[in-house]
PyMOL Python script that loads the backbone (N, CA, C, O; Angstrom):
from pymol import cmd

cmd.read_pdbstr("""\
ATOM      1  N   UNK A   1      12.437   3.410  -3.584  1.00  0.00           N
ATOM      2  CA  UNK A   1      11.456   2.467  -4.069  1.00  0.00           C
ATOM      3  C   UNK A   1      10.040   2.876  -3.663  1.00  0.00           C
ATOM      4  O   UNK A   1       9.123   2.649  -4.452  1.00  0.00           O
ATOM      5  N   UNK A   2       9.798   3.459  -2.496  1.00  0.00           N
ATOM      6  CA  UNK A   2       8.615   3.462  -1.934  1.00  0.00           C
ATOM      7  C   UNK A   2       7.785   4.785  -2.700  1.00  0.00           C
ATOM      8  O   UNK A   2       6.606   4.974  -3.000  1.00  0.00           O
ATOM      9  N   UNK A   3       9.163   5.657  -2.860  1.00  0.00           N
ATOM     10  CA  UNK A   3       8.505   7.165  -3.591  1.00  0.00           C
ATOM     11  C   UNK A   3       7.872   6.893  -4.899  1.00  0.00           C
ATOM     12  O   UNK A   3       6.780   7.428  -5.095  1.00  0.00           O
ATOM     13  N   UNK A   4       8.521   5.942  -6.085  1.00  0.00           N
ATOM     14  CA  UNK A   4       8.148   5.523  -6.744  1.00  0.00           C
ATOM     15  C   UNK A   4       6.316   5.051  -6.874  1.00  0.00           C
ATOM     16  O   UNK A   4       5.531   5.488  -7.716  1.00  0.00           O
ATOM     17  N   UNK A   5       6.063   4.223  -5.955  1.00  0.00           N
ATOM     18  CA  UNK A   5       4.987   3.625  -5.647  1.00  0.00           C
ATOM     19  C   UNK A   5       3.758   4.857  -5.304  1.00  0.00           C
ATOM     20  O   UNK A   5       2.663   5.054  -5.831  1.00  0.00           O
ATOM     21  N   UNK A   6       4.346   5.437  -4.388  1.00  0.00           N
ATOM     22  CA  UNK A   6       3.330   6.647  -4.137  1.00  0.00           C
ATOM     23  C   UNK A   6       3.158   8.192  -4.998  1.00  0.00           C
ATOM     24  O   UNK A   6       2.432   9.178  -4.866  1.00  0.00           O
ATOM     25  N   UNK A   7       4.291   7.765  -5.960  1.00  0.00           N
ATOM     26  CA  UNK A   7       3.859   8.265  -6.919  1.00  0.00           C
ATOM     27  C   UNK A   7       3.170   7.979  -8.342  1.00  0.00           C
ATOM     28  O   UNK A   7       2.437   8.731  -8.985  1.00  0.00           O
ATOM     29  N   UNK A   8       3.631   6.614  -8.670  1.00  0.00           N
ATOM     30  CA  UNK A   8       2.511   6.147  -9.805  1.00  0.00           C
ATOM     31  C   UNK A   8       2.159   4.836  -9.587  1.00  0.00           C
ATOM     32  O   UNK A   8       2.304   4.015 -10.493  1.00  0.00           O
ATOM     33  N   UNK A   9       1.585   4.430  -8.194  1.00  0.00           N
ATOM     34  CA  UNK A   9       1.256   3.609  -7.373  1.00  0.00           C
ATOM     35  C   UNK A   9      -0.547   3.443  -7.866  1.00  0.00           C
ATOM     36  O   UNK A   9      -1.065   4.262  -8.625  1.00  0.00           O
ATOM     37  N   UNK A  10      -1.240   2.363  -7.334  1.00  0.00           N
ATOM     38  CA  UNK A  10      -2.786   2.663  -7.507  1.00  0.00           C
ATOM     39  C   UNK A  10      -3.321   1.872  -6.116  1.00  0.00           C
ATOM     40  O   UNK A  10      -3.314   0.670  -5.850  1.00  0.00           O
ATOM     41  N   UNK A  11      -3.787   3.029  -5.338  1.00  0.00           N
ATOM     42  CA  UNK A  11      -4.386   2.630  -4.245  1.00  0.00           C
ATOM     43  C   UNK A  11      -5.145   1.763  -4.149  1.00  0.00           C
ATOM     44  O   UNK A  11      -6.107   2.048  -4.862  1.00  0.00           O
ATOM     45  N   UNK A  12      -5.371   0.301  -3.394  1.00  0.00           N
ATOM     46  CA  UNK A  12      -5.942  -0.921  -3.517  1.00  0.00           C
ATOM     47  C   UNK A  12      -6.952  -1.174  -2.241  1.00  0.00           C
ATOM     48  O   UNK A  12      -7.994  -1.826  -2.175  1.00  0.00           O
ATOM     49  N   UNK A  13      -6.379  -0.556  -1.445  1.00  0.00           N
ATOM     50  CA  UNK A  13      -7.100  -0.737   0.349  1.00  0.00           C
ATOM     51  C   UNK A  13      -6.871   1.159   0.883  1.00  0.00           C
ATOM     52  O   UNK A  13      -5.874   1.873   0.991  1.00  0.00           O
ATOM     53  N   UNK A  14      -8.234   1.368   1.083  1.00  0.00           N
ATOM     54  CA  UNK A  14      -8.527   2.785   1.668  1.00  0.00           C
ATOM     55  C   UNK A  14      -8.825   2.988   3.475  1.00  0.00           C
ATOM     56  O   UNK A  14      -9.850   2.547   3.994  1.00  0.00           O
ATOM     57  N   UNK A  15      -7.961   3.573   4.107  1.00  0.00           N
ATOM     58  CA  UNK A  15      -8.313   3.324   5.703  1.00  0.00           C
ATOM     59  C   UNK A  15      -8.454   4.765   5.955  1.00  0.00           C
ATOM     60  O   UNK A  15      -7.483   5.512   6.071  1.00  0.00           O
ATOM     61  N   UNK A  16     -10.077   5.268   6.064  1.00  0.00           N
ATOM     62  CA  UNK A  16      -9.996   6.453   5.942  1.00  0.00           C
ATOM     63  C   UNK A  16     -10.180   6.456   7.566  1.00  0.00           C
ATOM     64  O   UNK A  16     -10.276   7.551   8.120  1.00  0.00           O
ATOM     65  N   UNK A  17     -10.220   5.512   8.178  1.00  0.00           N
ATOM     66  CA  UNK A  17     -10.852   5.777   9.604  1.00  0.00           C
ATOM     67  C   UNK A  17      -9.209   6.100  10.302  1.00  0.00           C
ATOM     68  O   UNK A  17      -8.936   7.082  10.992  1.00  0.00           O
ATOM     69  N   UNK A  18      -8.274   5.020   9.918  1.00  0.00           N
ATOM     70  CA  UNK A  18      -6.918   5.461  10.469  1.00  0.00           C
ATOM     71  C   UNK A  18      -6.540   6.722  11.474  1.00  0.00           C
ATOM     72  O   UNK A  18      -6.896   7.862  11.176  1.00  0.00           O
ATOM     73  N   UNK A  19      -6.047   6.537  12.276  1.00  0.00           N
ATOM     74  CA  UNK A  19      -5.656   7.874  13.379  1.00  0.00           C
ATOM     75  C   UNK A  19      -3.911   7.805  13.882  1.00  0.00           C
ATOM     76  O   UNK A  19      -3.264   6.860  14.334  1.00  0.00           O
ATOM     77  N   UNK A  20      -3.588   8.951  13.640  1.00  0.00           N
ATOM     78  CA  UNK A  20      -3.803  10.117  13.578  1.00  0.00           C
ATOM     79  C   UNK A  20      -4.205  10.674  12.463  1.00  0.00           C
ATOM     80  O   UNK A  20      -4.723  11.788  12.535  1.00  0.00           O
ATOM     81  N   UNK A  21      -4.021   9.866  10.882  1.00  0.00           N
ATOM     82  CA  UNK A  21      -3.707  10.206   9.592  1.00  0.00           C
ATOM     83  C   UNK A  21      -4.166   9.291   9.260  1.00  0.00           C
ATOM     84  O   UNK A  21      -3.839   8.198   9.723  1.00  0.00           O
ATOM     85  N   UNK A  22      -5.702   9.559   7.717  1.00  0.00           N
ATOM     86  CA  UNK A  22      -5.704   8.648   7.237  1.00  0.00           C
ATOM     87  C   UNK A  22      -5.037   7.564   6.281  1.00  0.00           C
ATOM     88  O   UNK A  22      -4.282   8.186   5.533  1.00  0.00           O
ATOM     89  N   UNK A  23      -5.006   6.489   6.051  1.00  0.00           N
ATOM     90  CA  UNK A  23      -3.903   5.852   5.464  1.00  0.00           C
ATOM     91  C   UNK A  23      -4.644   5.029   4.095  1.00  0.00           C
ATOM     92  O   UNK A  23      -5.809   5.110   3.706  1.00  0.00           O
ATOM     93  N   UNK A  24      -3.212   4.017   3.403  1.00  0.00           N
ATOM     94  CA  UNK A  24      -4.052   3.632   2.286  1.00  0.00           C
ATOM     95  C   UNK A  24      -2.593   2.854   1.892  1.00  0.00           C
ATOM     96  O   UNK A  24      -1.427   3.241   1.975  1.00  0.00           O
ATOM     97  N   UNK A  25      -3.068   1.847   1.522  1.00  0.00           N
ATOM     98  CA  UNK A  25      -2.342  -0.105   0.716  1.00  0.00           C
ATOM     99  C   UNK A  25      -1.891   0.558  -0.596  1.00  0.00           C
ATOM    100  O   UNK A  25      -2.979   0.578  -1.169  1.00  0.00           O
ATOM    101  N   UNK A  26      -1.227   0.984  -1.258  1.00  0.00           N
ATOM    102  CA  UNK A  26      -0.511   1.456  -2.629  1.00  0.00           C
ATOM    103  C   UNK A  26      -0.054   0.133  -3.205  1.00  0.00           C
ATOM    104  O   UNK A  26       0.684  -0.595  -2.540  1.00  0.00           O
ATOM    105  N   UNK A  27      -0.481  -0.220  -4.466  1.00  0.00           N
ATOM    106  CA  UNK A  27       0.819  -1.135  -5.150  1.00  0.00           C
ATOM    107  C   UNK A  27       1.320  -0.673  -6.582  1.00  0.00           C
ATOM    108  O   UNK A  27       0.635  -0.114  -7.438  1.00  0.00           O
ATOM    109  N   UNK A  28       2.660  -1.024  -6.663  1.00  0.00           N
ATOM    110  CA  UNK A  28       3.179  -0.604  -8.011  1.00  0.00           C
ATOM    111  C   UNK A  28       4.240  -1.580  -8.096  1.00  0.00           C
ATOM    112  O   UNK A  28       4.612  -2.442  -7.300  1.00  0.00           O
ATOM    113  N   UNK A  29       4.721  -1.175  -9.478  1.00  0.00           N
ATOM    114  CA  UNK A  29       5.997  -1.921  -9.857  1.00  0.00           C
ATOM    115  C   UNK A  29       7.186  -1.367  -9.817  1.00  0.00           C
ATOM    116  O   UNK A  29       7.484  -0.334 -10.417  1.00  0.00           O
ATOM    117  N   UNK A  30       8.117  -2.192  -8.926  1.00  0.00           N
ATOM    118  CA  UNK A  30       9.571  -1.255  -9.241  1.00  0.00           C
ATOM    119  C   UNK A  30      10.443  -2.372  -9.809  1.00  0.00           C
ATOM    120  O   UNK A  30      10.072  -3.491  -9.456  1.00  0.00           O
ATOM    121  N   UNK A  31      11.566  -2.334 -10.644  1.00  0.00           N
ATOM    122  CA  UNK A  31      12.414  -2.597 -11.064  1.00  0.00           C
ATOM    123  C   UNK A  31      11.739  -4.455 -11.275  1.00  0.00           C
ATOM    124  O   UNK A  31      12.256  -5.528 -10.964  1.00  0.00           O
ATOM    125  N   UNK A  32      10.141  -4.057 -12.061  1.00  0.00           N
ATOM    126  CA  UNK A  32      10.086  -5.349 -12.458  1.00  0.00           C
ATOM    127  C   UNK A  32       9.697  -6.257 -11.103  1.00  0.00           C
ATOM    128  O   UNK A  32       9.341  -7.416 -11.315  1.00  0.00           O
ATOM    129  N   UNK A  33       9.743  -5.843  -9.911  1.00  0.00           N
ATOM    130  CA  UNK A  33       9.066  -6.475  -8.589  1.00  0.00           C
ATOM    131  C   UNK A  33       7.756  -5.858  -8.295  1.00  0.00           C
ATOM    132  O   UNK A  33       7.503  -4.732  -8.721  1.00  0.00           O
ATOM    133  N   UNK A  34       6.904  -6.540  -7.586  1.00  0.00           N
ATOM    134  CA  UNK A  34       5.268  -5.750  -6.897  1.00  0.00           C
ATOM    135  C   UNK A  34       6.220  -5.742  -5.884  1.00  0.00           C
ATOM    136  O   UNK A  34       7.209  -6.421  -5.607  1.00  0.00           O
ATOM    137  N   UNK A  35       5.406  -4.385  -5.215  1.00  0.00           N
ATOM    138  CA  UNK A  35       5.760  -3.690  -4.349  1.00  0.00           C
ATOM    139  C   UNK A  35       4.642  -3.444  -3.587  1.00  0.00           C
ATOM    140  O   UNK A  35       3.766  -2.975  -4.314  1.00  0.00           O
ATOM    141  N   UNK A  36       4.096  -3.607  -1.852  1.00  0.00           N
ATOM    142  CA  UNK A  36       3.501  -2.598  -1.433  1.00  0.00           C
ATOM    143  C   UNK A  36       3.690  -1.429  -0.600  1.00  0.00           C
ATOM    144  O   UNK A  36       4.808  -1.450  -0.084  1.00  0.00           O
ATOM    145  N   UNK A  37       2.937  -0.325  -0.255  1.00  0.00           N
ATOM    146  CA  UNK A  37       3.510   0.607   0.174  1.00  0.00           C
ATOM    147  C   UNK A  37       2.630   0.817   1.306  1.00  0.00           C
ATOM    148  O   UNK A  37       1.649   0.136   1.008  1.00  0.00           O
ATOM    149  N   UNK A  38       2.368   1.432   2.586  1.00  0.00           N
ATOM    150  CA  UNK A  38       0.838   1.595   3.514  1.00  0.00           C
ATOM    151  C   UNK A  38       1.618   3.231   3.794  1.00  0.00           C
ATOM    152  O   UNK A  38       2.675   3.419   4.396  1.00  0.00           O
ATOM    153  N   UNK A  39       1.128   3.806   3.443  1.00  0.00           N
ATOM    154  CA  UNK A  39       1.457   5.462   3.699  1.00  0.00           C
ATOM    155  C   UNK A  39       0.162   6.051   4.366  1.00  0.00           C
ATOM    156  O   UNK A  39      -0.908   5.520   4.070  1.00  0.00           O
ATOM    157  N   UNK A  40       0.175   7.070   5.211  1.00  0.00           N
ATOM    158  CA  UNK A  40      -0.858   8.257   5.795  1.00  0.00           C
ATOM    159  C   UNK A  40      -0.157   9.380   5.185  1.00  0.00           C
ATOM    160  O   UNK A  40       0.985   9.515   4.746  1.00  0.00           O
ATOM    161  N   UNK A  41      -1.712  10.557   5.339  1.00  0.00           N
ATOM    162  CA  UNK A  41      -1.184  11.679   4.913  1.00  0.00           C
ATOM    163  C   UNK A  41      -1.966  12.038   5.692  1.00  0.00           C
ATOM    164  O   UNK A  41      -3.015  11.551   6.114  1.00  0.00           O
ATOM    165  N   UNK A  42      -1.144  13.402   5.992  1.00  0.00           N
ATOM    166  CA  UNK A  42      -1.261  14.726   7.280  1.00  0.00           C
ATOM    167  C   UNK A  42      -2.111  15.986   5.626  1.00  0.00           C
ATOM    168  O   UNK A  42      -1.563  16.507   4.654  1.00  0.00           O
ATOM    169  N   UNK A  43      -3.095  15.981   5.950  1.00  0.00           N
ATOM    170  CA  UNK A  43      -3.343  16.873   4.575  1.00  0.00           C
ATOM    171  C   UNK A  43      -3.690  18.113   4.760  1.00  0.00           C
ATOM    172  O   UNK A  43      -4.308  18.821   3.965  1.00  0.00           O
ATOM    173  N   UNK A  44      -3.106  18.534   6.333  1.00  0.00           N
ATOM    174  CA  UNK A  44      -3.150  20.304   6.701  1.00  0.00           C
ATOM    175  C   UNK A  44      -1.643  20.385   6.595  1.00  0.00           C
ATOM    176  O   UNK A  44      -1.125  21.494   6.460  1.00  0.00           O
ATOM    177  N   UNK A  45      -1.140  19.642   6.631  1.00  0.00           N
ATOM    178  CA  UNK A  45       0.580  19.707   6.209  1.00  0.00           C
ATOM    179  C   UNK A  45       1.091  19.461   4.872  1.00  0.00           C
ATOM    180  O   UNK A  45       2.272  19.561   4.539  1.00  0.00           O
ATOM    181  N   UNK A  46       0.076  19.119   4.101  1.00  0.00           N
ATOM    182  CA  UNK A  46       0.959  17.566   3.206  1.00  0.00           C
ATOM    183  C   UNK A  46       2.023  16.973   3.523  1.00  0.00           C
ATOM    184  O   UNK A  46       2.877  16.878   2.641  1.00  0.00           O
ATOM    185  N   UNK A  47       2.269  16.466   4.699  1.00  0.00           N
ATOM    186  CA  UNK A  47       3.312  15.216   4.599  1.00  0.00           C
ATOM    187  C   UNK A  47       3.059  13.986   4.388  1.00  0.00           C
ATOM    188  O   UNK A  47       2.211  13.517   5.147  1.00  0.00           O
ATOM    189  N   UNK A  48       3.374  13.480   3.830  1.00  0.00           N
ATOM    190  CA  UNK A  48       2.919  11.846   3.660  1.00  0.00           C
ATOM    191  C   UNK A  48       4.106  11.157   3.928  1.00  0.00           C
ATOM    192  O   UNK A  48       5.162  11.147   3.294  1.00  0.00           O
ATOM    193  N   UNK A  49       3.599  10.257   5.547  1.00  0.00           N
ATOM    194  CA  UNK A  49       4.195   9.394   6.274  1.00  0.00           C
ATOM    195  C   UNK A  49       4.526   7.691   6.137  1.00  0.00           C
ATOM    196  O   UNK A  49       3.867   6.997   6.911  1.00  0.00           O
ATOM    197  N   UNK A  50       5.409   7.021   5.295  1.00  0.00           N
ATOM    198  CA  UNK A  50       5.540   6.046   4.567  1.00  0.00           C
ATOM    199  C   UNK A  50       5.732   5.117   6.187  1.00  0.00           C
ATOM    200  O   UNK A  50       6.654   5.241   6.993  1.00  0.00           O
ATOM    201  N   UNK A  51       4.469   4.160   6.281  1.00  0.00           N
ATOM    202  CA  UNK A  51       4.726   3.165   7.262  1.00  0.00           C
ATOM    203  C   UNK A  51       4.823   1.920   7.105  1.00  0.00           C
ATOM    204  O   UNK A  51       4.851   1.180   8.088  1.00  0.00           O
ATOM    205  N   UNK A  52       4.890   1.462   5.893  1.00  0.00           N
ATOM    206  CA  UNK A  52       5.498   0.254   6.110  1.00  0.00           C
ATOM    207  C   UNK A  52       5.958  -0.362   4.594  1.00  0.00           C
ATOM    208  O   UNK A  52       4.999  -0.282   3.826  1.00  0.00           O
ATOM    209  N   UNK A  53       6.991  -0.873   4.038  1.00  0.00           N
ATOM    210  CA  UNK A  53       7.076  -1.059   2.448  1.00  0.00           C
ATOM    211  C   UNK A  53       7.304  -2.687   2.690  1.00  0.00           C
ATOM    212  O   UNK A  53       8.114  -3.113   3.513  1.00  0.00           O
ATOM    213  N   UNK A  54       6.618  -3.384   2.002  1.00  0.00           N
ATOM    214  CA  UNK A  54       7.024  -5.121   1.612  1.00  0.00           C
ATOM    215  C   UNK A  54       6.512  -5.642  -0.038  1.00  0.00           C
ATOM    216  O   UNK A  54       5.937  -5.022  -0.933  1.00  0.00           O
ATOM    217  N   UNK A  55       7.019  -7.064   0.050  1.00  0.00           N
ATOM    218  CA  UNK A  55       6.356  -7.583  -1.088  1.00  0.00           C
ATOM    219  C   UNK A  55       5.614  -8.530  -0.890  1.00  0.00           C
ATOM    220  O   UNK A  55       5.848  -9.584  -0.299  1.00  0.00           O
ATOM    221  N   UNK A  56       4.303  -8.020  -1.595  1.00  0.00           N
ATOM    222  CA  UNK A  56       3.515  -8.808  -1.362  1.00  0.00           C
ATOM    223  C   UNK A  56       3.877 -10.539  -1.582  1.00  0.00           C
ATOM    224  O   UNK A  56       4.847 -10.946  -2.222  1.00  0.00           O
ATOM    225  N   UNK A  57       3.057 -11.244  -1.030  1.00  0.00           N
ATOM    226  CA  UNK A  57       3.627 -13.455  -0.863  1.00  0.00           C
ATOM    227  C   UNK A  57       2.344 -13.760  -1.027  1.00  0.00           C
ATOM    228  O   UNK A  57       1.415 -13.327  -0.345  1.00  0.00           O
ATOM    229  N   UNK A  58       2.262 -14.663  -2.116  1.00  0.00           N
ATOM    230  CA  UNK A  58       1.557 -15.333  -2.504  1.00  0.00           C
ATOM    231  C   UNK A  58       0.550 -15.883  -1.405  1.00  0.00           C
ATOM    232  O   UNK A  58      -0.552 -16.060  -1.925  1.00  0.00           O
ATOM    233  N   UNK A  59       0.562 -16.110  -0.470  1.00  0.00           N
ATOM    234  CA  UNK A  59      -0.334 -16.918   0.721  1.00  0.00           C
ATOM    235  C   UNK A  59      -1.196 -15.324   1.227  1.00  0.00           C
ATOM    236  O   UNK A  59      -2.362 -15.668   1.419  1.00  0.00           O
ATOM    237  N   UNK A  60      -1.093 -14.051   1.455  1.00  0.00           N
ATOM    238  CA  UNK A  60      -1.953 -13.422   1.408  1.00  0.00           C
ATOM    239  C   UNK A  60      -2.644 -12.613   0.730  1.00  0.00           C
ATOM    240  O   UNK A  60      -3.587 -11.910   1.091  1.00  0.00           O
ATOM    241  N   UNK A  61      -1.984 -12.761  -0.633  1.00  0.00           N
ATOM    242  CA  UNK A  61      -2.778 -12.144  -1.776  1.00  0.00           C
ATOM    243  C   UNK A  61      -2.383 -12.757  -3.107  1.00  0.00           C
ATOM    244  O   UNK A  61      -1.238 -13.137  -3.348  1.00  0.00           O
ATOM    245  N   UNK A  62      -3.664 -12.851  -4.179  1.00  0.00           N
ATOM    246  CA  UNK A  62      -3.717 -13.264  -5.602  1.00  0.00           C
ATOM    247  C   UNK A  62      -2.803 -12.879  -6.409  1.00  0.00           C
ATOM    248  O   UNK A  62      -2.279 -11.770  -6.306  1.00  0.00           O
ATOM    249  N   UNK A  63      -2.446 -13.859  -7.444  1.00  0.00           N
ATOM    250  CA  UNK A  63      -1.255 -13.549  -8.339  1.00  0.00           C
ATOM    251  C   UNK A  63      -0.929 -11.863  -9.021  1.00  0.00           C
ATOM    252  O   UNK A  63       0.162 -11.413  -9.373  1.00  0.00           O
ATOM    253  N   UNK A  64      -2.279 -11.181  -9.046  1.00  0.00           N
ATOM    254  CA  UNK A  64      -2.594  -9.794  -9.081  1.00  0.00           C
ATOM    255  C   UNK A  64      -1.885  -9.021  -8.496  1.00  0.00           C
ATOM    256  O   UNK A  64      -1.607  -7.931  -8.995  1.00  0.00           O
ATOM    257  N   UNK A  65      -1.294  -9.517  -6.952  1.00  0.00           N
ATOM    258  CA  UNK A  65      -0.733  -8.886  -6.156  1.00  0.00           C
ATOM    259  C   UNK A  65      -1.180  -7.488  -5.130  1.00  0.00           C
ATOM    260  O   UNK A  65      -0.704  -6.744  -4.272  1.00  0.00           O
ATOM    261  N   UNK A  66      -2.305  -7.718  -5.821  1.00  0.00           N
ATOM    262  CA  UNK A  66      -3.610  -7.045  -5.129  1.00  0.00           C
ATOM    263  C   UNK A  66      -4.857  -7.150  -4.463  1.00  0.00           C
ATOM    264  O   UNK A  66      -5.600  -6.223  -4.141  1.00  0.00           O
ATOM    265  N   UNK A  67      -5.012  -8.333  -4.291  1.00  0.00           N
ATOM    266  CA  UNK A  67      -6.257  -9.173  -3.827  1.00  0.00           C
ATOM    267  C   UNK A  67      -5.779 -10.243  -2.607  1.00  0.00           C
ATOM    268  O   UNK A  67      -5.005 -11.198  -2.521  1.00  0.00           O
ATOM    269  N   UNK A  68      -6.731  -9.490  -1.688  1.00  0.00           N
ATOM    270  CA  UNK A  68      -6.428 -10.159  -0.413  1.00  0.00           C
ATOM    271  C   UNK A  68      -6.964 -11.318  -0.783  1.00  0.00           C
ATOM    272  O   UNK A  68      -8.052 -11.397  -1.354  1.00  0.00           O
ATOM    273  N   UNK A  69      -6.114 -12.460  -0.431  1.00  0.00           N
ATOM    274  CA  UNK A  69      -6.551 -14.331  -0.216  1.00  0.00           C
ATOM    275  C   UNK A  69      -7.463 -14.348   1.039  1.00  0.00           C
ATOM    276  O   UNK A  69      -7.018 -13.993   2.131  1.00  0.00           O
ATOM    277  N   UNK A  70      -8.850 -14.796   0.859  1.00  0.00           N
ATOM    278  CA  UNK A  70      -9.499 -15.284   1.480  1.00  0.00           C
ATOM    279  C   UNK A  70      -9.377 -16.360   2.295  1.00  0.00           C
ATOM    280  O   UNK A  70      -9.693 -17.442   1.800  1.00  0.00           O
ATOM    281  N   UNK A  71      -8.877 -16.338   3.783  1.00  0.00           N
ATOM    282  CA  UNK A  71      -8.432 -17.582   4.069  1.00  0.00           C
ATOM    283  C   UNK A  71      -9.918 -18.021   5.527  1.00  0.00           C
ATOM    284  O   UNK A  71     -10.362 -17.237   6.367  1.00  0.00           O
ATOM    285  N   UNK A  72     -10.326 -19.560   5.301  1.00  0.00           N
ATOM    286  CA  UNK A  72     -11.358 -19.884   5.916  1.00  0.00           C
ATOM    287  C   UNK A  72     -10.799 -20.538   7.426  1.00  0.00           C
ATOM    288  O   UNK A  72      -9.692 -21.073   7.494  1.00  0.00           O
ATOM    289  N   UNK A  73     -11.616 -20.434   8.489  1.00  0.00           N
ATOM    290  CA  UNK A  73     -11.227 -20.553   9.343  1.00  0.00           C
ATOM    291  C   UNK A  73     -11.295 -22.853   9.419  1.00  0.00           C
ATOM    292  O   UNK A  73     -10.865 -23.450  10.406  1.00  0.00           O
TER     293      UNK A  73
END
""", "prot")
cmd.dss("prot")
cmd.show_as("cartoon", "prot")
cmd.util.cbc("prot")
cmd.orient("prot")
């Protein structure tokens, strides 16, 4: 599922500061579900390190499934 995503995925959140590897929020569709993906890539290696896969929930992001919910203190 996740390969899917990082392969015809569209990056939504960019963490170029990330360490060791910069990283980046992917979302796509699999089997008809949003999907997100948070992967780094090693880019003197190319490996790309898949750290964390969920689905996005309505309480932290817009029906888009891409838009962080603004929540007020």
């Amino acid at each position: 599922m996740a390969e899917k995503v990082l392969i015809s995925g569209e990056v939504i959140e960019d963490y170029p500061d990330d360490s060791p590897y910069p990283s980046a929020l992917l979302f796509g569709w699999v089997n008809g579900e949003p999907l997100h993906v948070v992967a780094a890539l090693d880019s003197e290696s190319g490996y790309c390190f898949v750290i964390t896969v969920y689905k996005p929930d309505m309480e932290h992001f817009e029906s888009d499934h891409k838009t962080r919910r603004e929540h007020g203190n």
